[in-house]
C-alpha positions as CSV (number, residue, x, y, z in Angstrom):
1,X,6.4,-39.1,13.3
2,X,10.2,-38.5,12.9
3,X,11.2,-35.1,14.4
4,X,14.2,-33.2,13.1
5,X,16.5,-31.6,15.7
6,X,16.8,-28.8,15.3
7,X,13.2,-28.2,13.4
8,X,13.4,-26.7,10.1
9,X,12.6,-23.1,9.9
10,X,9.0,-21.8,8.8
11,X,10.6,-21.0,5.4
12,X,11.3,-24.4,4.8
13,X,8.5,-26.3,5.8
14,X,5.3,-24.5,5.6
15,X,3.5,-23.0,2.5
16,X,4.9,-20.6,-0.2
17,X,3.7,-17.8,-2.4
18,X,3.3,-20.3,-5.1
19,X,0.6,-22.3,-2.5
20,X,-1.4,-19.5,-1.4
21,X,-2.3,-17.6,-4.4
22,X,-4.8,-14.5,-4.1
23,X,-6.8,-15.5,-6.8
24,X,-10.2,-16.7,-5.3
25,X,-13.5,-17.4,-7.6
26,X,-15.8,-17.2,-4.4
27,X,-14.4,-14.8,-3.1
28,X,-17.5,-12.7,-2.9
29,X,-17.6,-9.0,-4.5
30,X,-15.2,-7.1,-6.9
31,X,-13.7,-3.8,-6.0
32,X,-15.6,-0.6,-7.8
33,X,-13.6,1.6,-9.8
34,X,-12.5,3.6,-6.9
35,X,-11.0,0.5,-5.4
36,X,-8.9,0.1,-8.9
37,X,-7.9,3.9,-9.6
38,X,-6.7,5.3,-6.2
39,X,-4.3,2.1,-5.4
40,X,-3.2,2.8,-9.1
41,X,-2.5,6.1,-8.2
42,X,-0.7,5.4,-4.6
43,X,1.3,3.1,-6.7
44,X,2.9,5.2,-9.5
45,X,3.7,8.4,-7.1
46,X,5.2,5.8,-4.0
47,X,8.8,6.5,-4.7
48,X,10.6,6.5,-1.3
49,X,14.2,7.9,-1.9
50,X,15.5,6.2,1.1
51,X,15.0,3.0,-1.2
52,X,16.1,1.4,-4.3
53,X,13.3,1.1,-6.7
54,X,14.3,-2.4,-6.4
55,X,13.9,-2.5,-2.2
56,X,10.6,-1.3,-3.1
57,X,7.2,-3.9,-3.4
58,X,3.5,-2.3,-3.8
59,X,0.4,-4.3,-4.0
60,X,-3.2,-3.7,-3.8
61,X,-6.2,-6.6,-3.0
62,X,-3.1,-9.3,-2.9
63,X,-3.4,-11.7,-0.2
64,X,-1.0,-11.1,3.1
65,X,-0.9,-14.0,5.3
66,X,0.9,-13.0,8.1
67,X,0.8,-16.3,10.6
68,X,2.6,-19.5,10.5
69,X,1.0,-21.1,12.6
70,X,-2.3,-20.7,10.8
71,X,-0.9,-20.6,7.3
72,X,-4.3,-20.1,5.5
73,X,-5.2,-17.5,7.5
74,X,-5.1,-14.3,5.3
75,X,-6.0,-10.1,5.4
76,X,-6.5,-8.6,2.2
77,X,-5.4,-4.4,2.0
78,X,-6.8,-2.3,-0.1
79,X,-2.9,-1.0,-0.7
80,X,0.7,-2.1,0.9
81,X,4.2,-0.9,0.7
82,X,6.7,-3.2,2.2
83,X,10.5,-1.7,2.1
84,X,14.2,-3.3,2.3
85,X,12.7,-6.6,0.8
86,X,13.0,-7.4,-3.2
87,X,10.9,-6.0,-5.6
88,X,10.2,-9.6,-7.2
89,X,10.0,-12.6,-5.3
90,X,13.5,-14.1,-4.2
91,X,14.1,-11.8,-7.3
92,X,13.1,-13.6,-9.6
93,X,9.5,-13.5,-9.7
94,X,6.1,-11.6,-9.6
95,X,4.1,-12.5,-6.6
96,X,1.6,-14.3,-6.4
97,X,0.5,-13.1,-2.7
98,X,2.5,-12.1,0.2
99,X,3.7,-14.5,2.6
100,X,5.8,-12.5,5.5
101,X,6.9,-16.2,7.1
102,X,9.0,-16.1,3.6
103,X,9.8,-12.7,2.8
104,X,11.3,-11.7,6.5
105,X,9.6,-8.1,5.9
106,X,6.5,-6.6,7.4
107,X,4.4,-4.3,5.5
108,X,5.6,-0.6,6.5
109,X,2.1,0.9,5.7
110,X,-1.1,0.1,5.0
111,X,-3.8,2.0,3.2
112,X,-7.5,0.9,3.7
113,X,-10.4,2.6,1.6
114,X,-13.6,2.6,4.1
115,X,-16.5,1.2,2.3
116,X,-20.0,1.4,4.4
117,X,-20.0,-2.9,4.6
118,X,-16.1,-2.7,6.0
119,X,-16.2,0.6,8.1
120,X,-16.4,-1.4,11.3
121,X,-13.4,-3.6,10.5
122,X,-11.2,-1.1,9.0
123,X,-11.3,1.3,12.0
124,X,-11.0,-1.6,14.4
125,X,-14.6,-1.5,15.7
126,X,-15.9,-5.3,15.7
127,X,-14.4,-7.8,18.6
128,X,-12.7,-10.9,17.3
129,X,-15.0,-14.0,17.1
130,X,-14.2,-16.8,19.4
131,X,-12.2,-19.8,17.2
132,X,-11.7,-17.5,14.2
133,X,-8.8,-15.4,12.4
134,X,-7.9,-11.9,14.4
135,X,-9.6,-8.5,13.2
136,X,-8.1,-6.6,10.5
137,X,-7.2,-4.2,13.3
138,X,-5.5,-6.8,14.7
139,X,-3.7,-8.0,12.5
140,X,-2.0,-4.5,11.3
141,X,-1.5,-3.3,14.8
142,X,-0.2,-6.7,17.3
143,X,0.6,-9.3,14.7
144,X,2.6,-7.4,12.0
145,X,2.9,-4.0,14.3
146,X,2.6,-2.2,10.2
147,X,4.1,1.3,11.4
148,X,1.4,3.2,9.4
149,X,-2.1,2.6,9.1
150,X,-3.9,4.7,7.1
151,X,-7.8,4.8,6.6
152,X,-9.6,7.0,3.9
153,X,-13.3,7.5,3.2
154,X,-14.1,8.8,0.0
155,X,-17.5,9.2,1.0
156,X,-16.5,11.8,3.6
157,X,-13.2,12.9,2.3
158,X,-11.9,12.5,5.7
159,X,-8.0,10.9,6.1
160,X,-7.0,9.5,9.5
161,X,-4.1,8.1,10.2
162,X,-2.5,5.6,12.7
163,X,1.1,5.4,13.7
164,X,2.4,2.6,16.0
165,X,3.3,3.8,19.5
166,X,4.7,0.9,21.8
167,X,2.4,-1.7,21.2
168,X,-0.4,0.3,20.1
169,X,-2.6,2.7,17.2
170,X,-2.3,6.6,18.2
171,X,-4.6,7.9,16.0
172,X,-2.3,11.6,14.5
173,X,-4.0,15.1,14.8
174,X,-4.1,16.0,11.9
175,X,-3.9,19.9,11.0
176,X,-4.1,19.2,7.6
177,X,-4.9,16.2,5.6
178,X,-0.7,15.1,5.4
179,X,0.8,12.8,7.0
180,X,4.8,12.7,6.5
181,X,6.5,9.5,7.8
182,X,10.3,10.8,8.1
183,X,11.8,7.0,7.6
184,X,10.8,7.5,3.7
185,X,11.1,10.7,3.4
186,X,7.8,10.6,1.9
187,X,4.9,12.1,2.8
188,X,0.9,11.0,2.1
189,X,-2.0,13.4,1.6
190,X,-5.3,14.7,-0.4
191,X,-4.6,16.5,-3.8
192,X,-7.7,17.5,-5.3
193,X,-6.8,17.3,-9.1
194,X,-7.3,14.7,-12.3
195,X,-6.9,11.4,-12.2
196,X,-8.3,8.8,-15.0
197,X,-10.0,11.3,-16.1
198,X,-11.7,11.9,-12.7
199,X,-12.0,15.4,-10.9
200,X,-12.0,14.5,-7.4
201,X,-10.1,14.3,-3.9
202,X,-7.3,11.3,-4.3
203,X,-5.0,9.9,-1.9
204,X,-1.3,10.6,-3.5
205,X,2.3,10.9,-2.0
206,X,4.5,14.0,-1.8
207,X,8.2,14.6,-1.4
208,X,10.3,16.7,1.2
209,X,9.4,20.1,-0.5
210,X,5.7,19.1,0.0
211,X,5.6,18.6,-4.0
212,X,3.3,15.9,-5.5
213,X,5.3,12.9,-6.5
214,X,4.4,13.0,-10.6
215,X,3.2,10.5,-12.2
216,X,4.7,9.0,-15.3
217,X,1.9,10.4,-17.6
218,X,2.5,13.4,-15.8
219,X,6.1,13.8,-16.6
220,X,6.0,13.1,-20.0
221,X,3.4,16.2,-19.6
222,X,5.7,18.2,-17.6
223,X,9.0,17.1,-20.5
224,X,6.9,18.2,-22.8
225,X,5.8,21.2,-22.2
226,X,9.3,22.5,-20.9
227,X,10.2,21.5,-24.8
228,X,7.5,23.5,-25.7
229,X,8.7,26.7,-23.9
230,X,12.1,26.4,-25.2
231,X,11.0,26.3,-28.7
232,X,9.0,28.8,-28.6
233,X,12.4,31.1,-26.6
234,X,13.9,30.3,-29.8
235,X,11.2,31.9,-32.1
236,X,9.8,28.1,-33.1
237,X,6.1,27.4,-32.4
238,X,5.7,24.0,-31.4
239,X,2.4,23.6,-32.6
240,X,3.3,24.1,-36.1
241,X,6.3,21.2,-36.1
């Protein structure tokens, strides 16, 4: 076979988003609504301002393959933030997956939701099988070295949270259940409050003053009712416009 010197770089040669989709009919299970809500909610409140909103790419159950020598092999997290890469891919499109031999970006932080089938694997627990892909654990912690790693049973209410030390997971004391991670200038913790219609504990992100990044329903709540109090300062009552 004809070699090219020098060898074309991953990017050129091996497979794209476009050839590695996420979407999988048997894959087996679906996620519950938990699984649906809580990376909606880490979603809308992630607003790093270190980064343009355009430096910024979330995703939640979308493939991440993460080795070119084993193109096919694949993690799935239950919620990603990768920073300092384009929002869409090569700008100009939604992904399809994540393929880090393309993009030139590791995930910064990764959020995994402990279910009682994937407890094991999420907290690094079961040893690699001979001849197959690498643990989760793995993965996160020697192959893409993801900075944060953060695991959350809603079962338990119980946070813990991994940071990257050297070449290995120190699992954080934490006082409280916060965890701020200074490069963002973000923060992540449990707000008990609404969500969906849901009264519960959620996983959400806060800013420097240790406020709850809103969420856009919530602003148009917050707008709303600061109209409200100024029409009422001027002898109006809203309620009967």
């Amino acid at each position: 076979m004809y070699q090219i010197d020098p060898p074309l770089p991953p990017k050129e040669v091996l497979p794209t988003m476009y050839d590695l989709k996420s979407e999988d009919p048997e894959e087996p299970g679906l996620p519950d609504e938990f699984h649906i809500y809580q990376p909606q909610l880490l979603r809308e409140t992630f607003r790093p301002p270190t980064y343009s909103p355009d430096e910024v790419f979330v995703a939640s159950n979308l493939n991440l393959y993460y080795d070119s020598r084993h193109p096919l092999w694949y993690k799935r997290p239950d919620w990603y933030a990768v920073v300092g890469v384009s929002r869409l891919y090569e700008g100009k499109d939604l992904r399809l997956s994540y393929v880090v031999w393309q993009e030139g970006v590791n995930p910064f932080v990764v959020v995994e939701l402990l279910s009682p089938g994937t407890e094991k694997e999420d907290l690094g627990q079961n040893l690699r099988v001979v001849d197959q892909p690498p643990t989760k654990w793995q993965v996160y912690e020697q192959i893409l070295r993801v900075p944060y790693y953060i695991v959350f049973d809603r079962y338990t209410d119980t946070l813990r949270a991994f940071i990257l030390q050297a070449d290995r997971y120190t699992e954080v004391n934490l006082a409280e259940p916060r965890l701020w991670m200074p490069t963002l200038e973000l923060g992540l913790g449990l707000w008990q409050g609404i969500y969906q219609g849901i009264d519960r504990l959620w996983l959400r992100w806060y800013d420097a003053n240790g406020n709850w990044i809103p969420t856009s329903a919530e602003q148009e709540r917050q707008r709303a009712e600061r109209l409200a109090a100024k029409l009422r300062e001027l002898g109006i009552n809203p309620d009967q416009l």
